[in-house]
N, C-alpha and C positions, 0 to 999 in steps of 0.2 A: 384297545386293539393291539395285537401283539406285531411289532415291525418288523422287518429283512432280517435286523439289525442280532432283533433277538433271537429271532428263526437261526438265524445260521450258528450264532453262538448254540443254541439250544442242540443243534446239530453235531457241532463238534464235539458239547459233550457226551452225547451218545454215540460217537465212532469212537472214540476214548476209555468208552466204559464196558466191564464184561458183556453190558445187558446188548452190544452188538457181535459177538461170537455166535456162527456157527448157528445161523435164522436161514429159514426154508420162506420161499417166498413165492406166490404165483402173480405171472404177470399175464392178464386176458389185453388187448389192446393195446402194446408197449412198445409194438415196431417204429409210432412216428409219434409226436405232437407231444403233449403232457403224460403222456405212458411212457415215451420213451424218455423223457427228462426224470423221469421217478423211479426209472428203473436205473439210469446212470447215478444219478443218486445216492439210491438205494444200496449198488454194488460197488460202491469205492467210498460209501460208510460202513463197510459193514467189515469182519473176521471172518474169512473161513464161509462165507454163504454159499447158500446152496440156492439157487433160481430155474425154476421152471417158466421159459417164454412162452407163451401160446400164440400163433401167427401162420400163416396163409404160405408165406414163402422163406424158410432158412436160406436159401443162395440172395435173395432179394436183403436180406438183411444181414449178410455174412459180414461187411466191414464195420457195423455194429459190433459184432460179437467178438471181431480180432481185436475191435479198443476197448471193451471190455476185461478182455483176455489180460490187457497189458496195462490198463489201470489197475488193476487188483488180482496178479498170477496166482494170489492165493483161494480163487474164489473158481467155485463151479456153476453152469448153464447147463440149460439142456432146453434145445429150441425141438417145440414141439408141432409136428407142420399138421395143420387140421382146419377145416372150416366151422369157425363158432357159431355162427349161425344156423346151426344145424343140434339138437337138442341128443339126437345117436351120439356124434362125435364127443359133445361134452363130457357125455358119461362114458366113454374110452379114452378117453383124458383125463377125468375126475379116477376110474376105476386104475390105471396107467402108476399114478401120482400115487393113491392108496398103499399101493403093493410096494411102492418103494421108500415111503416116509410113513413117520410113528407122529410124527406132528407136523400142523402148519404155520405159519409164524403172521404171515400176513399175505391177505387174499385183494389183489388190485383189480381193478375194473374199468376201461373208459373204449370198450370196442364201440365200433357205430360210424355214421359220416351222414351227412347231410346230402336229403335227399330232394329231385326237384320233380319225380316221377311221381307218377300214381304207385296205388298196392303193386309190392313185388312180391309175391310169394314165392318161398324154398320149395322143394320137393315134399318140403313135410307139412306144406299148407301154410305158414307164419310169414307175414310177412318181414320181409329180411331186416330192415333198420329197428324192427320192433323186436324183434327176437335177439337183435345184436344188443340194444340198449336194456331190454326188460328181460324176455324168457330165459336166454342163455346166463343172462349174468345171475340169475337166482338161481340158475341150477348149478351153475359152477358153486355157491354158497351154500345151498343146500347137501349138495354131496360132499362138501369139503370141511362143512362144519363139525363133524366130527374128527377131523384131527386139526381144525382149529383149535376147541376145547381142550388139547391134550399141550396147548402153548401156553406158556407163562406169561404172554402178556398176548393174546391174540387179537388182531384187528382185519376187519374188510372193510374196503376204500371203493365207492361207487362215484365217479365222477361223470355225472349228468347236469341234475339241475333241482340241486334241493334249496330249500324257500321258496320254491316255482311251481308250490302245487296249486291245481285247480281243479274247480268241479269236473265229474268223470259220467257218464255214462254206464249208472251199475248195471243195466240190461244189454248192455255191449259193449263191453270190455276191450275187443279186437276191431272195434269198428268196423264191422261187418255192413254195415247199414249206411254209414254218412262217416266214410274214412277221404282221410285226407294227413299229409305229413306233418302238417305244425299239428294238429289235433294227435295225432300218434305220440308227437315228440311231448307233448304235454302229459298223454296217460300214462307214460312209460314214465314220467315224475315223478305224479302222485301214487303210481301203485309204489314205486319204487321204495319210498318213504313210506307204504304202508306196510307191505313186503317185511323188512326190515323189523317193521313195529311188531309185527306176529312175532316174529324168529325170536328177535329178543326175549319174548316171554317164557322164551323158552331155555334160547340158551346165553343167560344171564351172564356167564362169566367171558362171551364176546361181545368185543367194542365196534358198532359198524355204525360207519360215516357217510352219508351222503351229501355230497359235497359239489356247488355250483362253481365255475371255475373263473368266471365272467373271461374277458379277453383274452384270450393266449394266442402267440400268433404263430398257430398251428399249419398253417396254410391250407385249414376246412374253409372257411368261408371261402378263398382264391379259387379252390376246387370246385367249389357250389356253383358259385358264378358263370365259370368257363363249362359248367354241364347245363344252364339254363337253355335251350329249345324254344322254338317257334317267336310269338308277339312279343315274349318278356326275354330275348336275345338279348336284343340293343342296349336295355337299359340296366342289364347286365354287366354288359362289357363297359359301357358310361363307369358305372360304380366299382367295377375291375380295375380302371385305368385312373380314373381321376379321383375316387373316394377310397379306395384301400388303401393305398399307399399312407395317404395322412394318418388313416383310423391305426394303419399296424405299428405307427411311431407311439401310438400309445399303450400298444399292449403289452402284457407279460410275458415276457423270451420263458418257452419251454425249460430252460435251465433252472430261469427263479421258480416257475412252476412244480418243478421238481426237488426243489426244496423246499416249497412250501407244502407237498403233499408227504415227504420224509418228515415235516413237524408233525403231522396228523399222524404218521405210521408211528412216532416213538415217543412226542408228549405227553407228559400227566397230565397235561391239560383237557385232556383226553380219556374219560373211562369208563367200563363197562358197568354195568348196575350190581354184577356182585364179582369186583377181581378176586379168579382163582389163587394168585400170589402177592406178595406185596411188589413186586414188581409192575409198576403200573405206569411204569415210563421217565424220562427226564425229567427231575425238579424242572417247576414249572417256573420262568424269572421273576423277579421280585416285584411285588403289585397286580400280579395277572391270579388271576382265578382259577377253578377249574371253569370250562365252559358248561351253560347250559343245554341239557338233553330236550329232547324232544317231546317228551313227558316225563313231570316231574309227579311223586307220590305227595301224600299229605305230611311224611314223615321229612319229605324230602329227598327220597333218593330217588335220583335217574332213574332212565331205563338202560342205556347204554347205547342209545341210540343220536346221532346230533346229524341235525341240516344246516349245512355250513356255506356261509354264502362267500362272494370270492375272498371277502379279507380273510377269510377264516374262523365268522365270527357266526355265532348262532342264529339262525334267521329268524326273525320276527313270529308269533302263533298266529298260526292258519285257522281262521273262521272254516273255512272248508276240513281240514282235517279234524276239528274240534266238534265237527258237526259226525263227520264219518267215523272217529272213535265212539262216540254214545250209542250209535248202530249198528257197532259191531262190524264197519268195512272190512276194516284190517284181514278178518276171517274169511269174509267173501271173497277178497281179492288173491287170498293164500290159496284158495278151495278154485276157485276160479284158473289158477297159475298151474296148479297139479293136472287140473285137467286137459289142459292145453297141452303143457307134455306128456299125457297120455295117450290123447289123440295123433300129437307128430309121430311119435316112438311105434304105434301100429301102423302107421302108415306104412304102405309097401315104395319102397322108393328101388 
């Protein structure tokens, strides 16, 4: 396992070296929690960047953006105000981004929040924590992968909950039938990771990560809690007041999070199935490996795909995914995803 210790060295030498000059970067989810620790990050490692925020409210995040401004005067923002949960907007965002960059350098992902409701559907029919965590985040990847490809060392960073897949539901994908939120949050996993498995096959010379982030103390669960309604109030606010406090002594401050996800964005230890350049990231420290992908060939090469559990480290193979690649899921679930935003995007809203 590779430690803090080595993460930050490994850091430093990537703010040090050409290969952080002058990287375009999109941030979906980056106003609070591990989005925003990887986006501070991200912009005071970096030369000359160039950063597209995607978020809800620029005024709501404005003192964000002034300590940005003045950890690194050399670096550009452009906070883009839009609701992602909405599959229209992505693509005047995605189409937005196109017209103004020739390349993307790295594509981040962690919108979503924990919900204690039943189905909430958007105006385009999706339900909203499902479209924030699954639909949106693959179409921001889908329409952005092509000037991913045109980056020397391109990555997307999906922070859900990969090694957490479980069986799905192939005749109902959206839970139409028998939904409910931990079930959502579970298929927005496994498609995620299957997601993922397709595109690879495709577009070989990008590197995408999905990645479980275990604790951060994001203050989602505190929010979860203080939303619970009706018979499970009580023993909500019980575990607000007398069990979080202990549990947050143990978790990971947004900041280390956000370093440990800048090792993902710029490590060798990290790579796609066929890098376009030999730039494929920081020397990896001494003793540490590349990690393993998420399918490996006979010959041995990756896919460029890896489910990273919180240390960082390759999750364990899934009986369940190992079962859905010889059936061909991966392609149902890709075929399955298009048609969901074909249906939002006709909708009259």
């Amino acid at each position: 396992m590779v430690n803090l210790a080595q993460i930050r060295t490994s850091n430093d030498t990537f703010t040090s070296s050409p290969a952080s000059h002058n990287l375009v970067a999109v941030f979906i989810g980056a106003t609070s929690g591990i989005g925003l620790g990887t986006l501070k990050a991200f912009y005071t490692s970096t030369t000359s960047p160039k950063v597209y925020i995607i978020g809800r409210s620029k005024s709501s995040f404005q003192s964000h953006l002034d300590q940005l401004a003045a950890l690194n005067p050399g670096g550009k923002y452009e906070f883009v105000e839009t609701e992602v949960s909405l599959i229209r907007n992505v693509d005047r965002v995605c189409e937005m981004i196109k017209g103004q960059e020739k390349s993307v350098d790295l594509l981040f992902m962690s919108p979503g929040y924990l919900s204690s409701k039943g189905r909430e559907d958007s105006i385009e029919g999706l339900d909203i924590p499902s479209a924030l965590r699954y639909y949106a985040r693959l179409r921001f990847t889908s329409l952005l992968l092509p000037l991913l490809a045109c980056s020397r060392s391109p990555r997307v960073i999906s922070i859900l909950g990969g090694g957490k897949e479980k069986p799905i539901d192939l005749d109902d994908l959206e839970l139409r039938s028998n939904f409910s939120q931990l079930k959502a949050m579970t298929y927005g996993t496994t498609m995620m990771t299957l997601a993922f498995e397709e595109l690879a096959k495709e577009w070989k010379g990008v590197l995408f990560v999905h990645k479980y982030p275990g604790f951060v103390d994001t203050g989602a669960i505190g929010r979860f809690l203080s939303s619970v309604k009706g018979a499970w109030s009580v023993p909500a606010l019980l575990a607000r007041v007398l069990f979080l406090p202990f549990v947050s002594l143990l978790a990971t401050s947004i900041e280390e999070a956000g370093e440990q996800v800048l090792f993902l964005a710029t490590s060798a230890r990290y790579q796609p199935s066929k890098p376009g350049s030999e730039n494929v990231g920081v020397e990896m420290p001494e003793g540490v490996e590349v990690a393993r992908s998420s399918v490996v060939d006979e010959d041995g090469v990756g896919n460029g795909v890896y489910r990273l559990d919180a240390t960082n480290e390759s999750a364990e193979e899934s009986e369940v995914l190992v079962k859905y690649r010889k059936e061909g899921v991966e392609r149902l679930v890709w075929e399955h995803t298009e048609k969901v935003w074909e249906r939002a995007l006709a909708r009259e809203v």
